[in-house]
N, C-alpha and C positions, 0 to 999 in steps of 0.2 A: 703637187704635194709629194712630199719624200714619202713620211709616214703620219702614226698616230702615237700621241701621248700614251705610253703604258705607263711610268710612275714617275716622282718624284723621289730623287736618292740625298741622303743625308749621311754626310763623312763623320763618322765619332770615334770615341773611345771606346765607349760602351752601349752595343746597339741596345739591347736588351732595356735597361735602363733610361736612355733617351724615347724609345717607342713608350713605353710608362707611363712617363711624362706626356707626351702627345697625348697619348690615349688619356688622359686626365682634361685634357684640355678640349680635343676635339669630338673623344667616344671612341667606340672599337675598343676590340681587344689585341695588343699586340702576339705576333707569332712568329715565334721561333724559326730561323729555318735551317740555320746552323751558327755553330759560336761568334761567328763574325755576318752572320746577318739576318733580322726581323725586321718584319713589317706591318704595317697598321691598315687594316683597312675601314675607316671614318666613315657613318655615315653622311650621305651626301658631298664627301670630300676625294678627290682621287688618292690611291694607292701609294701612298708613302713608307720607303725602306730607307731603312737606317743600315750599315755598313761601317763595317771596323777598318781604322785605317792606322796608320801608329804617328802617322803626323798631327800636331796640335794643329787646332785653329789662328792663324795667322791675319791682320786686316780685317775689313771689312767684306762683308759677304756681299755677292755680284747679284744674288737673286736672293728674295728671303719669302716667307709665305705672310698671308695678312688673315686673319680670323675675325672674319666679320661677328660683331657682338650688338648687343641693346644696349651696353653700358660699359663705356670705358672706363670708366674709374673703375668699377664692380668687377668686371672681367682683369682689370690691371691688379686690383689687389687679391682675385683668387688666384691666376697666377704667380704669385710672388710667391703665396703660401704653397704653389708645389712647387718652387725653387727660381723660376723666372726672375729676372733683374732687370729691374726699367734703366732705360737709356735716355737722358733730359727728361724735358718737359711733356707735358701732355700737348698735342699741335690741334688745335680747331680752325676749322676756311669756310669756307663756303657750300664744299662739296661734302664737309661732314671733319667727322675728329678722326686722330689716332694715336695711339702711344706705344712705342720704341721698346721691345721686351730684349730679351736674351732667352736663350731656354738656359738647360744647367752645364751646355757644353759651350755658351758665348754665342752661339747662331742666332744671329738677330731676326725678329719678328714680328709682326703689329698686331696690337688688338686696332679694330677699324670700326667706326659707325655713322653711316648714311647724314646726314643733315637732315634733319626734319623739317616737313612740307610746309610750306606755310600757304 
């Protein structure tokens, strides 16, 4: 083992702003820690910082986070209403559903839920 997980870092425009958003989605309150960087800390979520970079968002993201919910559709359309942008279809399998967000900087993301038991 090298080390351990200290946070999750997210490149934006606008840290301040995108932690917001999060914090709407996940809980927490975002903090300040200076003009170019806040972070959230979610209950029961690790430590996620937002960081000001001056590069746009380019492709597709190599890692994204997945927010386990009770209800996809429910949880896809509250996020829409704090600025989130679904990407296609809603995907249901066998291991359960999920749907394709954006938050308001294009950083893709899933709302996620388990299959139920039968």
């Amino acid at each position: 083992m090298i080390g351990r997980l200290d946070e999750v870092v997210v490149d934006c425009h606008d840290p301040m702003a995108l932690a917001t958003f999060w914090s709407h989605v996940l809980g927490g309150t975002p903090e300040l820690r200076d003009p170019d960087w806040c972070r959230l800390q979610a209950p029961g979520s690790p430590l996620i910082s937002f960081q000001r970079v001056p590069e746009a968002k380019s492709g597709k993201n190599r890692m994204h986070l997945d927010v386990l919910v009770d209800d996809v559709d429910e949880a896809t359309a509250q996020a829409e209403t704090l600025g989130a942008q679904r990407l296609g279809d809603r995907h249901d399998a066998a291991p359960g559903s999920f749907q394709v967000l954006t938050d308001p900087e294009g950083n893709e993301w899933c709302v996620v839920s388990p299959a139920s038991p039968v």
